[in-house]
C-alpha positions, 0 to 999 in steps of 0.5 A, a space after each residue: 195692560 194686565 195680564 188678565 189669565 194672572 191667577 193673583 189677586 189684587 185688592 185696593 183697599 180704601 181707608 175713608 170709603 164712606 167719604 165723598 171722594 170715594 163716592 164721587 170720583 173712586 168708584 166711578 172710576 174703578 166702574 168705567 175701568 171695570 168696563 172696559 176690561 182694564 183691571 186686573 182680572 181678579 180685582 177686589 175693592 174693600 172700602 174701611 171707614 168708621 161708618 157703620 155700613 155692611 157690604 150690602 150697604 156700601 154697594 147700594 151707596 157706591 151704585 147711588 154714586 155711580 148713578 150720579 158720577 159715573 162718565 158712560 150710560 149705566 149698566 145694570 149687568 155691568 154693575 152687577 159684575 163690579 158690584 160683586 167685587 166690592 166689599 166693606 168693614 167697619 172699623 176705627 183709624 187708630 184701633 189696632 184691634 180693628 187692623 186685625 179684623 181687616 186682615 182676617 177679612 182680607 184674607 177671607 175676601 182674596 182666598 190667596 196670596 194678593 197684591 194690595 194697593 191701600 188708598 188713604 182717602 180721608 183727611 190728612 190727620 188720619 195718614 200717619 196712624 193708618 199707615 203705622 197702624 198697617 205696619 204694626 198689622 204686618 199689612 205693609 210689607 211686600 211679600 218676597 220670593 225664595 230668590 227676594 224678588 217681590 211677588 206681591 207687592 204693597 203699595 199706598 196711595 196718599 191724598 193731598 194735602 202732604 203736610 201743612 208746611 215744610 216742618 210737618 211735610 218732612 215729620 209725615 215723610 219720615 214717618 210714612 218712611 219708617 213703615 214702607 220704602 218710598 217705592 211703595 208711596 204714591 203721593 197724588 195730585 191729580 192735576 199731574 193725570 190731566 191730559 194737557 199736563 201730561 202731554 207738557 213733555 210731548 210738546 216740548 221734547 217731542 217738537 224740536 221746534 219749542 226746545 230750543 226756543 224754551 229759554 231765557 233768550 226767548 222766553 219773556 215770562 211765564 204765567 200759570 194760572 189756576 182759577 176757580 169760580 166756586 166760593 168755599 162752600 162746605 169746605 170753608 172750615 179746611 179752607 180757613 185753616 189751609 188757605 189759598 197758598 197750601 190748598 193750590 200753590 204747594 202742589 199744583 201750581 209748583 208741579 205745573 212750574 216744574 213741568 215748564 221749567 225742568 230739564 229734558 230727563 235722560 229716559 222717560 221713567 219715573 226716576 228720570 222724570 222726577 229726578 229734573 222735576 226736583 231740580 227744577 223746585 230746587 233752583 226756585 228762589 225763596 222770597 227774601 222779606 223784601 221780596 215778601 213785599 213786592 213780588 206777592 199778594 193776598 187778597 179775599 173775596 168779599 163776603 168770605 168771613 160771613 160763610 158758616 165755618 169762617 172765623 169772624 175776621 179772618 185774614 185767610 187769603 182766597 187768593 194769592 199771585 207770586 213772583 219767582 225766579 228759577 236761578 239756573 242757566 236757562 231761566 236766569 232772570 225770567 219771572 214766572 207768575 203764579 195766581 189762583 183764587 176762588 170766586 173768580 170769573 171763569 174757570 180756568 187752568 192754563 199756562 201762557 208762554 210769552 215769547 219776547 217782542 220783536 227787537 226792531 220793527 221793520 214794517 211801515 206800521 204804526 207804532 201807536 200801541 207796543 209791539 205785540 209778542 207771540 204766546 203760545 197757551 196750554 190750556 188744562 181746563 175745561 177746554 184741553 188744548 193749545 193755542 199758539 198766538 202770532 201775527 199776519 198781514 190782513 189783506 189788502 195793499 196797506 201793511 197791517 197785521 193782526 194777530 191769530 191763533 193756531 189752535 188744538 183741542 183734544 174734545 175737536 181731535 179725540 172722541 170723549 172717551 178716549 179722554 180718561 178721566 184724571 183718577 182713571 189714570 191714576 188708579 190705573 198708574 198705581 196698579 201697575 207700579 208706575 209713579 211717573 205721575 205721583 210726587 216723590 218725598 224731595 219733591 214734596 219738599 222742595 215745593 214747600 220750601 218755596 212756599 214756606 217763605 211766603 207763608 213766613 213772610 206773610 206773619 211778618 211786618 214784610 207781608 203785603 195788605 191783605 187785598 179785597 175783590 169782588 165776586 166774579 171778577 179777576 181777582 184785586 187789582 195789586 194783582 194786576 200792578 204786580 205785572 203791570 209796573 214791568 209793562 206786564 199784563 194777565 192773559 186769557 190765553 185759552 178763552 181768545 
């Protein structure tokens, strides 16, 4: 919490505030934070954008987004105590000329010495020029004290995507690096503030009933599981540039794998935390050719090239589902199988541990079908929670067992509002300095080096046919034989 008699001020200012994000998820989490007397008690939030808005405007636009967006009841007074706090000026990414009108209107605006936290809210091709930009405004540097203790700080916040390969990740880091120190970057994914994400190393740290059955000596296979329902929509001329493997797989369905596989860190801080997170994609095996080909799919939805601003014929992949393996002593051998897509049949991110069968079954059962193996679910969204599959005897004389489930969910054991929403946690994290939940400038690389030798691997002879599926479904059916010829199958853990 904040020390709310401080007497300095702090600014987050957000460079693409006319854009939907800022409409839609900054400010109606900036206005619930607000509510509930979390921010700073001298808080200001200057929106810049090239859109031709003045303060009066940006306010009655962000209220329209409150309106729309915001997670509690609106109020008029407690709008009217946000809404003074929110200021804007008009100007270009790449002007210097409009970097210095910024600063003398920060200065206006904080009236003294201020901390600052500059959120990059716009497409990825304005990242490097801004923040060079603010370096050359003198914008970027934190401010010191006669003792060289920091006394007001300047941080920023960097959307996803960080590059678009691993070459174009290092070129953005090492530019990033050579305005601000990597204490001041917070690099975002938002999945990593999600409730069940964050609580991944309660689970497992705090439970010692998980740890040391949390290996290959127990642990079958892991699957993650990233699917959308929604089609491209209106972001098909991105997505068509980006595709499936850059949009989900290099941030979070790599982050969600680190989360799973990395070691227990020696403290709970940032450093620590990142420090086994990078291990972890480290020891993630790139994808040989031969690999390429039987341990990946693409596929595409059917009717994806007739959406408006697809290139006809396009062999962008919707959807993808890999094979890896962590080579290091705990996870030596065990696959881990990632999938995401859109246009698939149900909304859903969660992770299923799949313990291995039972070596011998000593009951008098039939053995019609496989022994069934226990799993235990992590559920991300849209329902947080856990679910833990196991076997019991049904009742009566004969020896029959079925299996059930033990569940937690966090909407049955917490009321909504204790429940923050993902950028409350984040804006909030930032504020106070803590990266815990953001991606440092290794880790970022070491995801894309994984995923890198898929995307090179599927411009070459080695890359699997590019798939269909239907709308609506599971995805194509390569998906399920990737699984299948090891006696594998998806799960649905968090949906029974």
């Amino acid at each position: 919490m904040f020390d709310q008699t401080s007497s300095t001020n702090t600014t987050i200012v957000i460079f693409g505030a006319s854009g939907d994000l800022t409409r839609r998820k900054l400010v109606p989490a900036l206005f619930r934070l607000c509510r509930q007397n979390r921010l700073p008690a001298r808080f200001k939030v200057v929106g810049f954008a090239v859109t031709e808005w003045d303060t009066a405007e940006f306010r009655r636009q962000m209220r329209s987004g409150v309106d729309e967006f915001a997670r509690e009841p609106f109020s008029e007074t407690g709008w009217e105590i946000f809404a003074s706090r929110l200021f804007y000026v008009t100007g270009s990414f790449a002007d210097p000329a409009d970097y210095d009108r910024l600063r003398q209107n920060l200065l206006d605006i904080e009236g003294d010495a201020a901390h600052r936290l500059y959120y990059l809210a716009t497409p990825p091709r304005f990242f490097a020029d801004i923040i060079a930009q603010l370096g050359a405004a003198g914008m970027a540097q934190d401010r010191c004290d006669e003792t060289g203790a920091i006394s007001t700080w300047r941080r920023v916040i960097i959307e996803k995507p960080f590059g678009r390969d691993l070459a174009s990740a290092q070129a953005l880091n090492q530019a990033v690096h050579m305005v601000l120190d990597e204490h001041q970057i917070y690099r975002i994914d938002h999945y990593l503030a999600k409730e069940t994400v964050q609580n991944i190393l309660v689970f497992r740290f705090a439970n010692a009933m998980f740890e040391p059955i949390w290996n290959r000596n127990y642990i079958d296979h892991v699957q993650i599981t990233v699917a959308e329902t929604v089609d491209v929509g209106h972001r098909a001329g991105y997505y068509d540039q980006a595709g499936v493997l850059r949009d989900m797989f290099q941030n979070h369905l790599m982050q969600l794998l680190a989360l799973v596989g990395m070691e227990p860190p020696a403290a709970f801080d940032a450093d620590a935390i990142r420090d086994e997170k990078v291990k972890t994609m480290r020891a993630v095996r790139p994808l040989s050719p031969a690999e390429i080909t039987s341990q990946t799919v693409r596929a595409q939805y059917k009717g994806y090239c007739a959406a408006e601003g697809v290139a006809e014929a396009s062999t962008t992949p919707t959807y993808a589902a890999l094979e890896l393996y962590i080579d290091n002593w705990r996870w030596q051998g065990v696959p881990f199988y990632l999938r995401s897509g859109k246009a698939l049949a149900h909304k859903a991110s969660e992770i299923i541990i799949q313990f291995k069968r039972p070596p011998h079954m000593m009951f008098p059962v039939s053995l019609a079908e496989p022994l069934r193996s226990n799993y235990l679910a992590l559920c991300i969204q849209p329902h947080e929670g856990f679910h833990q599959r196991f076997e019991v005897k049904i009742p009566g004389r004969e020896i029959t067992m079925q299996p059930v489930d033990m569940e937690f969910h966090y909407d049955d054991a917490f009321t909504p509002d204790s429940v923050p929403e993902a950028y409350e946690t984040l804006l909030l994290n930032a504020l106070e300095g803590d990266a815990t939940l953001f991606t440092r400038s290794d880790g970022i690389e070491a995801a894309w080096r994984v995923i890198d030798s898929v995307l090179q691997g599927w411009q070459t002879e080695a890359a699997p046919p590019l798939a269909t599926y239907a709308p609506d479904s599971w995805g194509p059916v390569e998906a399920d034989e990737l699984l299948g010829r090891n006696g594998r199958h998806w799960r649905h853990g968090c949906q029974g």
